[in-house]
C-alpha positions as CSV (number, residue, x, y, z in Angstrom):
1,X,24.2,0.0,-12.3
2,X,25.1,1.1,-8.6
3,X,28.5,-0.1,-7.6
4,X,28.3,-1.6,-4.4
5,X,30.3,-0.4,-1.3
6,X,33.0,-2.2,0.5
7,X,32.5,-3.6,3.8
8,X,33.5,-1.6,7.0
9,X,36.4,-3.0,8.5
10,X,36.6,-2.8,12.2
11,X,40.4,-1.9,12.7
12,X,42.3,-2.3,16.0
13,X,43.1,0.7,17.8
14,X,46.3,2.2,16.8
15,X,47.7,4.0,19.9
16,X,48.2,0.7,21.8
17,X,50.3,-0.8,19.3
18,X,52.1,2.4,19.1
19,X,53.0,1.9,22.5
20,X,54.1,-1.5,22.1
21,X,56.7,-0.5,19.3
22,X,57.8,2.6,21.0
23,X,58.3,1.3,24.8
24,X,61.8,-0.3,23.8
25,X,63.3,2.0,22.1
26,X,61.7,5.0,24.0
27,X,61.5,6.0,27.8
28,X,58.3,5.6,29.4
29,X,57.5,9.3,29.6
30,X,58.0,9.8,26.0
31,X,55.8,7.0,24.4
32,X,52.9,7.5,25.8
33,X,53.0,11.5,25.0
34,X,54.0,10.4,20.8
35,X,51.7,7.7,20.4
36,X,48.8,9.6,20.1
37,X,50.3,12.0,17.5
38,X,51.6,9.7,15.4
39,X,48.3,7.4,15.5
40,X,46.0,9.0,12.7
41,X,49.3,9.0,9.9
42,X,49.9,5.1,10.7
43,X,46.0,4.7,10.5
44,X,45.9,6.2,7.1
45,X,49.0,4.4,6.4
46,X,47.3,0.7,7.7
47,X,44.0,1.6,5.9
48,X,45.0,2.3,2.5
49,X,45.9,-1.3,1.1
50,X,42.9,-2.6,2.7
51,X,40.5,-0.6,1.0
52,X,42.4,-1.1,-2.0
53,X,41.8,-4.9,-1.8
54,X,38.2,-4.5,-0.5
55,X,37.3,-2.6,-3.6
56,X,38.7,-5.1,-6.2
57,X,36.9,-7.5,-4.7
58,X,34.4,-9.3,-7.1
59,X,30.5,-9.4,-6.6
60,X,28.8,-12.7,-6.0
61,X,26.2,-13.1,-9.1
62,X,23.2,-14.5,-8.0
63,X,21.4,-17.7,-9.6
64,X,17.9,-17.7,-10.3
65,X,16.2,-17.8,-6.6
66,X,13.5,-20.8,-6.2
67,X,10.2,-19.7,-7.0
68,X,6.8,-20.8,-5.4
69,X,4.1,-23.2,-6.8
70,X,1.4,-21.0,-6.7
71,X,0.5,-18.0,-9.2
72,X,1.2,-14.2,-9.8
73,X,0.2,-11.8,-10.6
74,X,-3.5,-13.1,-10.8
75,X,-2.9,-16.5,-11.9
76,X,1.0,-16.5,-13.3
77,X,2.6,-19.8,-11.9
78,X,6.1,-19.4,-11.3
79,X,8.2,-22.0,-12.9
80,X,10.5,-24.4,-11.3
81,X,14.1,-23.3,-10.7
82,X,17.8,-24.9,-10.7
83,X,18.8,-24.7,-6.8
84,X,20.7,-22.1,-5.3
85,X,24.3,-21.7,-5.9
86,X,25.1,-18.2,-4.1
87,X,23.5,-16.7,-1.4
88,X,21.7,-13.7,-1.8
89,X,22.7,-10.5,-1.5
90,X,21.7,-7.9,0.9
91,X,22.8,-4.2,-0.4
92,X,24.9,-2.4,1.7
93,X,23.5,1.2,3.7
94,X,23.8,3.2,0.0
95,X,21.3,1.2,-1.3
96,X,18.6,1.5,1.2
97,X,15.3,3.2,0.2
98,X,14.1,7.0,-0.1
99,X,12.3,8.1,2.7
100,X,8.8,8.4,2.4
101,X,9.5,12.1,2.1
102,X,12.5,12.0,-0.2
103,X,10.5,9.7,-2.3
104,X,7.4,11.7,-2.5
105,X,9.7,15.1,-3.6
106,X,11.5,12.5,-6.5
107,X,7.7,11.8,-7.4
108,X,8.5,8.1,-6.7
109,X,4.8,6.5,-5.4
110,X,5.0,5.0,-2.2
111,X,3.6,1.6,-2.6
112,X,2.0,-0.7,0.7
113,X,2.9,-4.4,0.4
114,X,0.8,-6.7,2.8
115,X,3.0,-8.6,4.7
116,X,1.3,-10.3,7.3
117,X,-2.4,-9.9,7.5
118,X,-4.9,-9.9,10.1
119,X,-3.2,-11.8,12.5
120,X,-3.3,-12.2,16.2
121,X,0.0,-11.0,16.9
122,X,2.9,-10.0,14.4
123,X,6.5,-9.5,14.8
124,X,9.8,-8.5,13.1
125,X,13.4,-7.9,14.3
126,X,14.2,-4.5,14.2
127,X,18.4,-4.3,12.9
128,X,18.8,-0.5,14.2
129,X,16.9,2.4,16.4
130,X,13.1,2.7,15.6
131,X,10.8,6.0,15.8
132,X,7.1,5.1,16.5
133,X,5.1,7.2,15.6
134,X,1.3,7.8,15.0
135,X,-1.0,8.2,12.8
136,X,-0.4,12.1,12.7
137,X,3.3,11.3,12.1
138,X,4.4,12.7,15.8
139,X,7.0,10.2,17.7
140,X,5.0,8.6,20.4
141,X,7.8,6.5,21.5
142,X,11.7,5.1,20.9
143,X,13.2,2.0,20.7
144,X,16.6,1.1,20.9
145,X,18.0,-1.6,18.5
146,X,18.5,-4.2,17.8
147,X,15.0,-5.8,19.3
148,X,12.6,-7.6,18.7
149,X,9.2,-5.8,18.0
150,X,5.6,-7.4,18.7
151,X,2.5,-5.7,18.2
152,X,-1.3,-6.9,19.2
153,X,-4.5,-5.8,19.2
154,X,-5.9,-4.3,22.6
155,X,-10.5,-3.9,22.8
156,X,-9.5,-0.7,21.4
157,X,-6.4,0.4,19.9
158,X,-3.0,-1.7,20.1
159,X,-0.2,-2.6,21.8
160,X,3.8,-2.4,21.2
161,X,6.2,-4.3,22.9
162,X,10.3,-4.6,22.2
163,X,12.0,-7.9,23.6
164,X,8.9,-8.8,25.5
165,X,9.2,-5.5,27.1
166,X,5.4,-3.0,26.8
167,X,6.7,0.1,25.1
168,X,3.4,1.6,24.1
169,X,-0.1,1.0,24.7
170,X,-2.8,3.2,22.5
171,X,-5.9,3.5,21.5
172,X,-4.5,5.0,17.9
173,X,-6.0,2.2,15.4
174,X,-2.3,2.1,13.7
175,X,1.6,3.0,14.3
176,X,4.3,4.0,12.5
177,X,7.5,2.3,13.2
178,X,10.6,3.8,11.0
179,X,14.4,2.7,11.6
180,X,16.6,5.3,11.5
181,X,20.9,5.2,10.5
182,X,22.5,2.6,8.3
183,X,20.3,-0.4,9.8
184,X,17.3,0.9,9.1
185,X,16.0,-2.3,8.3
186,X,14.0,-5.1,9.1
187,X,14.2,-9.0,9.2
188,X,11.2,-11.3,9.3
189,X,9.8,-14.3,7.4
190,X,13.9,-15.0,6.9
191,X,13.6,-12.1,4.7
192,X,14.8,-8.3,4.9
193,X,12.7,-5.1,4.8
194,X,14.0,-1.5,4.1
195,X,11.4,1.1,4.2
196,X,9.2,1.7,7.1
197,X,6.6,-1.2,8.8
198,X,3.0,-0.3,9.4
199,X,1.2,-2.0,12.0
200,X,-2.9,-1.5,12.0
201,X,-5.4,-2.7,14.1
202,X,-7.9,-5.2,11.7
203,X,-11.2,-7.0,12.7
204,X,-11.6,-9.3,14.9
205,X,-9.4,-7.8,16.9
206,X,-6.2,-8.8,14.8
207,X,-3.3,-6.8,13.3
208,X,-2.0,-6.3,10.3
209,X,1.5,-5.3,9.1
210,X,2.3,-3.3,6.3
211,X,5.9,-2.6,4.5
212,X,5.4,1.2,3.5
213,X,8.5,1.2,0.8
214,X,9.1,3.6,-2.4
215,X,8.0,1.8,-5.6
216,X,11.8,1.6,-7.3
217,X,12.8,-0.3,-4.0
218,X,9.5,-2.4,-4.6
219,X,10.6,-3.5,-7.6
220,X,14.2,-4.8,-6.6
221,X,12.3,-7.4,-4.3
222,X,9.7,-8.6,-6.7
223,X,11.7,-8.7,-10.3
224,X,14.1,-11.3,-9.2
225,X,11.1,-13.5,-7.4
226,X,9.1,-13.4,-10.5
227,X,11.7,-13.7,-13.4
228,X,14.7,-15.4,-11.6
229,X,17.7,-14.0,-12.3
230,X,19.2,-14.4,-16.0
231,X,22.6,-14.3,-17.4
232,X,23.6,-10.5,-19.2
233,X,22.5,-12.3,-22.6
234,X,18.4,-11.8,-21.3
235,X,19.2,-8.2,-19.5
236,X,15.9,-6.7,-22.3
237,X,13.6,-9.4,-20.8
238,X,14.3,-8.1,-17.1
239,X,13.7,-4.9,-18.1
240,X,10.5,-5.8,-19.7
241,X,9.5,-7.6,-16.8
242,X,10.2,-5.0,-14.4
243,X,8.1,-2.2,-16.7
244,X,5.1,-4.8,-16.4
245,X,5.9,-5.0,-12.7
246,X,5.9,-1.7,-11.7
247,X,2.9,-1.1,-14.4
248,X,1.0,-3.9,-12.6
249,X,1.8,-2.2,-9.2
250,X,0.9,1.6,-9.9
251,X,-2.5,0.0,-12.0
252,X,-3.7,-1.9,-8.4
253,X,-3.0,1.3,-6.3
254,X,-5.7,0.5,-3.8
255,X,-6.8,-2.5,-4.6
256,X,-6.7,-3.5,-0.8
257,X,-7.5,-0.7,0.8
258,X,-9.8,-2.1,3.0
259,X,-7.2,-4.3,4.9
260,X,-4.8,-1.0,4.4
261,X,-2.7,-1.7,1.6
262,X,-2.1,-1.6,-2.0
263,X,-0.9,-5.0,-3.0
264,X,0.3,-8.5,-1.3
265,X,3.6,-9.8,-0.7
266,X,3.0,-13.1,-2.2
267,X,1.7,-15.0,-5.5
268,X,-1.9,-13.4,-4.9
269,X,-0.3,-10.0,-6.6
270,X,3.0,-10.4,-7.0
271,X,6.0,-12.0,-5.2
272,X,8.2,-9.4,-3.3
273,X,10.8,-10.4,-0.3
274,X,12.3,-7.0,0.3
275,X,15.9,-7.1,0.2
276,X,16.3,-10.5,0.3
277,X,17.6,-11.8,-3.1
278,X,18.5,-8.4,-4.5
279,X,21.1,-8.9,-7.3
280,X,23.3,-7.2,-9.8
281,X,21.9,-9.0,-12.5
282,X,18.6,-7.6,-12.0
283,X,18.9,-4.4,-10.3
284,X,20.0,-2.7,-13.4
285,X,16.8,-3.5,-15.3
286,X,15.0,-1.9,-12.9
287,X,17.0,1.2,-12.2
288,X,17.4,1.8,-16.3
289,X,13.7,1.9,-17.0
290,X,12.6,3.4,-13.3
291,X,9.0,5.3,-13.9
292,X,8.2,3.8,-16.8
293,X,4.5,2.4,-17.4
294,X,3.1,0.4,-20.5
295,X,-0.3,2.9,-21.5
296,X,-3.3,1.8,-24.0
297,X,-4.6,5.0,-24.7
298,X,-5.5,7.2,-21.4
299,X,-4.9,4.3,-19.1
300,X,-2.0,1.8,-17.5
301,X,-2.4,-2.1,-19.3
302,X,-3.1,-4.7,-16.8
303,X,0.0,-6.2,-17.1
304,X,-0.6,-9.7,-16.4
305,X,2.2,-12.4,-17.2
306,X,3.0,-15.9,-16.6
307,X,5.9,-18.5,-17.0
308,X,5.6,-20.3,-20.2
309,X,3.0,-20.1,-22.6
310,X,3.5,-22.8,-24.3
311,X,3.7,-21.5,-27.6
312,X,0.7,-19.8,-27.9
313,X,-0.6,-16.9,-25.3
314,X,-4.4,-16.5,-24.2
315,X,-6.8,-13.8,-24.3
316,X,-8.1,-12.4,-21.0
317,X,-11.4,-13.2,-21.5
318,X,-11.0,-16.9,-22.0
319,X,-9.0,-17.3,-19.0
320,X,-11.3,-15.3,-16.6
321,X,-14.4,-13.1,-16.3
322,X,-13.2,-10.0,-16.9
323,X,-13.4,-7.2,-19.7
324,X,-12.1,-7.8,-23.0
325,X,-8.7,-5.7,-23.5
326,X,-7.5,-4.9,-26.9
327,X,-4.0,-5.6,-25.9
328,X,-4.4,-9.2,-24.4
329,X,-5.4,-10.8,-27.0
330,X,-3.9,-14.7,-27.7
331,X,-1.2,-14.8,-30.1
332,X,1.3,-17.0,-31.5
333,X,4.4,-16.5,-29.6
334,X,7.5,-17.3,-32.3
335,X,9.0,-16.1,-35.1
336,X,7.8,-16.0,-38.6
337,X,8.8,-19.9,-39.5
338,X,10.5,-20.5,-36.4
339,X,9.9,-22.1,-33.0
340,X,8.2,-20.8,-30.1
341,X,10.0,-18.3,-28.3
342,X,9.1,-20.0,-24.8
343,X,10.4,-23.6,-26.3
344,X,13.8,-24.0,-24.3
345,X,11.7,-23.7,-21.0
346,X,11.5,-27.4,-19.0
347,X,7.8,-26.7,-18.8
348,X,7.4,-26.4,-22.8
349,X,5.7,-29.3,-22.7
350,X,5.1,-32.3,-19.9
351,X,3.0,-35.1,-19.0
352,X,0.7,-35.6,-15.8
353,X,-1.3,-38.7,-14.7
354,X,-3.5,-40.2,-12.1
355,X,-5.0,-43.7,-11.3
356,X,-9.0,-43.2,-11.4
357,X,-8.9,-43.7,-7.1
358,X,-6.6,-40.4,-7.0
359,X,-8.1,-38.0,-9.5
360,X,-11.7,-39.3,-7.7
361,X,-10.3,-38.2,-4.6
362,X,-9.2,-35.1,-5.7
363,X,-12.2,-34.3,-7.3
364,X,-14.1,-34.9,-4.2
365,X,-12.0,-32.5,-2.4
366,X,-12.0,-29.8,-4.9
367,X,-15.4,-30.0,-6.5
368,X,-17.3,-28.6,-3.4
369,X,-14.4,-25.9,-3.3
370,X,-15.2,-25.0,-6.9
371,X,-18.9,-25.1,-7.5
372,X,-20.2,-25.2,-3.8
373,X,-20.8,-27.6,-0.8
374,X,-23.9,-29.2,-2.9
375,X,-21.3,-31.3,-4.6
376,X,-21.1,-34.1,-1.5
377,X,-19.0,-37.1,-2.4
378,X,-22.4,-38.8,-2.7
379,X,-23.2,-37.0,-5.3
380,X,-20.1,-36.9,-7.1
381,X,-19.8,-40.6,-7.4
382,X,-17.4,-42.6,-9.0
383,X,-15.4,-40.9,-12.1
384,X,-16.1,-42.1,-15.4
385,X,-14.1,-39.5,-17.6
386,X,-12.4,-36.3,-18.3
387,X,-14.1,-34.7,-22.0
388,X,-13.0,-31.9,-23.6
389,X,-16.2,-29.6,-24.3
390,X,-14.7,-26.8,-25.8
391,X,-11.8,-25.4,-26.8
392,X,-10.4,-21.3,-26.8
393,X,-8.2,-19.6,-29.8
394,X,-5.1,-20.6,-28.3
395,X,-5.8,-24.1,-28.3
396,X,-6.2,-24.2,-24.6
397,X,-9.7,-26.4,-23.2
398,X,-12.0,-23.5,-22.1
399,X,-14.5,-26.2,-21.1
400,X,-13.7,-29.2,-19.6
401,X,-16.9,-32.1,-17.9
402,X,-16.5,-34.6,-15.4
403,X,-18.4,-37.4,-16.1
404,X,-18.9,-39.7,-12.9
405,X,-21.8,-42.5,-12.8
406,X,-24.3,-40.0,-10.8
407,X,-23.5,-36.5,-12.3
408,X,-21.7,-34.3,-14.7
409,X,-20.2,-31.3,-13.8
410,X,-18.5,-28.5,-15.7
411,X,-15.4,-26.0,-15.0
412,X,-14.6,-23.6,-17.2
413,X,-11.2,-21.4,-17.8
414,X,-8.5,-21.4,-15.5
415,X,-10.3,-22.3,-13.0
416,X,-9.4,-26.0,-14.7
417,X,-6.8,-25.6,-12.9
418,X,-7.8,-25.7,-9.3
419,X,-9.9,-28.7,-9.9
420,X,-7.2,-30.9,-11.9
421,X,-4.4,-30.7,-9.0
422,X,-1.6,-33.0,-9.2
423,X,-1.2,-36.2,-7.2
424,X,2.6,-36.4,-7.8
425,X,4.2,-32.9,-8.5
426,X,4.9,-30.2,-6.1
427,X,2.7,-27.7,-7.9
428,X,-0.4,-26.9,-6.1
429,X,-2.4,-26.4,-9.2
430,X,-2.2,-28.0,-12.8
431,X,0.6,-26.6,-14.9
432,X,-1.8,-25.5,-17.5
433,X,-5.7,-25.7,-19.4
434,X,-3.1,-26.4,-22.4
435,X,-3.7,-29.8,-22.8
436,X,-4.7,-33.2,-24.3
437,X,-6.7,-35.6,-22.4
438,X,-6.4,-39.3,-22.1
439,X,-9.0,-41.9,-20.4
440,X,-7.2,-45.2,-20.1
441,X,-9.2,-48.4,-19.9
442,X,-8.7,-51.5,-19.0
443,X,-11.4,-54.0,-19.9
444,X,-13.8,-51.3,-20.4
445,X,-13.0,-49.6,-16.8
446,X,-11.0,-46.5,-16.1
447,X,-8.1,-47.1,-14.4
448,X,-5.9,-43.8,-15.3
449,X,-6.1,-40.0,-16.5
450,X,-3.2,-38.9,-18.9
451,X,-2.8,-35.6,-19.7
452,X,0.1,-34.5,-22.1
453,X,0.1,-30.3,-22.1
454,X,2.6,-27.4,-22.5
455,X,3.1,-24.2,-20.7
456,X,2.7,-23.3,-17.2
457,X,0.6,-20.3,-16.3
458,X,-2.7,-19.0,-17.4
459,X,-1.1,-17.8,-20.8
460,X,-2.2,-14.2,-20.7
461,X,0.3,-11.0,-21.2
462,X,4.2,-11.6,-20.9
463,X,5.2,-15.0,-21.1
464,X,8.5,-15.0,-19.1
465,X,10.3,-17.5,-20.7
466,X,9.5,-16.2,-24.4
467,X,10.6,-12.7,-23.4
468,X,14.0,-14.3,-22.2
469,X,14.1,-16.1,-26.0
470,X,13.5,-12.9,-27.9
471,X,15.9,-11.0,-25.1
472,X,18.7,-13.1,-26.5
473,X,17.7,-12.9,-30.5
474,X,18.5,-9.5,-29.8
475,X,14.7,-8.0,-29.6
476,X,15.0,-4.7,-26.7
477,X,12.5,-4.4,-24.2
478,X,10.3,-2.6,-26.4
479,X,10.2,-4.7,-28.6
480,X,9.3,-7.3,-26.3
481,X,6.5,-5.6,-24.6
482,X,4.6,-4.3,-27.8
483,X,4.6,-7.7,-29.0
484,X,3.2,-9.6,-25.8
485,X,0.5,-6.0,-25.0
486,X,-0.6,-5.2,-28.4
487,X,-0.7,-1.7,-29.5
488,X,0.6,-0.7,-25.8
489,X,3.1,1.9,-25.3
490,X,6.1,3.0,-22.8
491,X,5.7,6.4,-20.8
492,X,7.1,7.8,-18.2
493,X,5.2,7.8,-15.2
494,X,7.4,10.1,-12.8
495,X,10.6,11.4,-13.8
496,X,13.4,9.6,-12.1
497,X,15.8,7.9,-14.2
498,X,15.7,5.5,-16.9
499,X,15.6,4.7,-20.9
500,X,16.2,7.5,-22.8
């Protein structure tokens, strides 16, 4: 664990209140000559019991940080979390990134986070001094900071400006811009960047920024986003999740290279806010198992996890079309005799309803979305009921028809999920294809759809709330892993730290 540095204090100046205590006892010839000689022992002397204090100070422990209603990575859906009762913490200068050279000679990967994408115009609030430079790594331009720093597209190339202020126009299809000294930073979306920001001219004559950041730093903003942040007592089950974090990452290398970067900031990969959030309670997961990787044979898993599985995890190929893997395969997630591993979480099991007039609506909307714009409300019709065609391994309905009085149409997988959203939850997609379905009648009409389920997520890889079970039975991370990716091991994938 790094130990966080004190605050700077901003002292007053010494020699003045020298003066002050010297002018009555002292001609004014004298005091002004001493003053400045005594001034750096009564500094030292001022100084010392402040740091003292300062550095017996305790650290604020973060809570688990609210988490979003949509999915990560591919289809996880974060679960909800108790509200905030500290505010995060930002790391002081020590704990600021490698640069991208320092990082490359640690063997650290530099990873490229999408942060806004394809936009006409993006901006961020440079903290410090910025270097621009282009796409050769030469400094085209300065900027003093703090400022505020726009960038847009131009017919050909792009434009910079700093507090409304042109600093550079080019016709370089992307810039550079790297902070330099202690506030090397950068603040937008409410949240806090280290590492450098790309800005790259896109189509349609939008831009796109990029956070160009070592993958360790990475981690530190996505780990407490996608776990929350646990007590001590589940410290194995944040190390797990960072190992199938930073697997996850270094296995989609690429993945969005078109649009100029590796992953995405948000629930569509997996949920990173830079600095913001940061904590000592997951920080040390993440710097004792830095570089390593989960392997199956020659190659990194795809590390896919979710909140709660609901007792029972999923196999990849029941969930989406994609290749069989060996190591995501649906298994019951408990002890031998005992109960599920996931069963403390608040979304072990739950209930969900609609009046026929609101699940019709919502089918209306998200039919055409799903199986294309030949599904008009005409032909949809009026819903007559939700049936159960099939079923996977894990329980879970793999196949689910809509019966209306003019058609009936089937989804299949996860994608269950986008078509049964809720009327009356914040979640933007049902909780789970774990479920049972009921058609209430009334005189022989529906009138309501009941579904009682469990779990929240598509089921597959790590379930996060299971991990945190076995975490406190005492299982290590290890353990953990090699029980949610079967016959997966732990390597090192650069040399920087860690588990022995």
């Amino acid at each position: 664990m790094r130990r966080r540095l004190a605050p700077r204090v901003q002292a007053p100046p010494v020699a003045p209140l020298l003066r002050l205590r010297l002018a009555p006892r002292l001609s004014p010839v004298l005091a002004p000559l001493l003053a400045p000689l005594l001034a750096p022992l009564v500094a030292l002397l001022l100084a010392a019991p402040v740091a003292s204090l300062l550095s017996c100070s305790p650290r604020p422990i973060g809570v688990k940080p609210p988490q979003g209603d949509q999915q990560s990575p591919a289809g996880q859906q974060a679960p909800e979390a108790p509200p905030e009762q500290a505010p995060p913490e930002i790391p002081p200068e020590a704990e600021l990134p490698l640069t991208e050279e320092a990082a490359r000679e640690a063997g650290r990967p530099i990873v490229r986070v999408g942060l806004l994408v394809e936009r006409p115009r993006v901006e961020a609030r440079a903290l410090g001094a910025v270097a621009v430079l282009d796409i050769t790594g030469q400094t085209v331009a300065t900027i003093g900071g703090p400022a505020r720093v726009d960038a847009s597209s131009l017919e050909q190339g792009l434009e910079l400006r700093a507090d409304g202020e042109i600093v550079l126009r080019t016709e370089e299809p992307l810039l550079r811009l790297r902070g330099s000294g202690p506030l090397a930073r950068w603040r937008l979306k409410d949240n806090e960047y280290a590492g450098d920001l790309i800005v790259r001219r896109a189509r349609n004559a939008t831009v796109t920024l990029v956070n160009w950041v070592d993958v360790e730093t990475y981690l530190r903003g996505v780990v407490p986003w996608e776990i929350g942040r646990p007590g001590v007592d589940a410290l194995e089950a944040v190390k797990a999740q960072a190992i199938a974090a930073r697997t996850y990452t270094l296995a989609h290398m690429g993945q969005w290279k078109e649009q100029g970067f590796d992953v995405w900031d948000s629930v569509t990969d997996q949920v990173y806010r830079g600095l913001t959030g940061t904590s000592v309670s997951t920080d040390p997961a993440v710097e004792q198992t830095s570089g390593l990787v989960l392997r199956y044979g020659d190659d990194l898993v795809m590390a896919y996890y979710s909140s709660t599985c609901g007792g029972h995890t999923s196999t990849v190929q029941d969930v989406w079309a994609r290749p069989a893997a060996p190591y995501l395969v649906g298994t019951r997630d408990a002890p031998p005799g005992g109960p599920s591993w996931c069963a403390s979480s608040p979304q072990f099991r739950w209930t969900t309803s609609w009046s026929a007039h609101e699940l019709g609506d919502v089918l209306r909307r998200t039919l055409p979305a799903e199986l294309g714009p030949q599904w008009t409300p005409e032909r949809i019709g009026k819903l007559r009921e939700l049936e159960v065609v099939e079923r996977d391994t894990s329980g879970r309905v793999h196949r689910l028809a809509i019966v209306t009085d003019r058609a009936r149409a089937e989804v299949v997988g996860d994608r269950i999920r986008w078509v049964l959203t809720p009327a009356h939850e914040r979640n933007q997609i049902l909780r789970s294809t774990m479920f049972e379905v009921e058609n209430v009648r009334r005189d022989g009409k529906l009138v309501a759809i009941r579904l009682k389920g469990g779990g929240f997520g598509h089921g597959v890889g790590l379930c996060q709330e299971g991990a945190m079970g076995m975490a406190r039975a005492g299982y290590s991370a290890q353990e953990i892993l090699t029980h949610y990716y079967a016959g997966a091991r732990i390597e090192r994938a650069y040399e920087s730290g860690g588990m022995p």
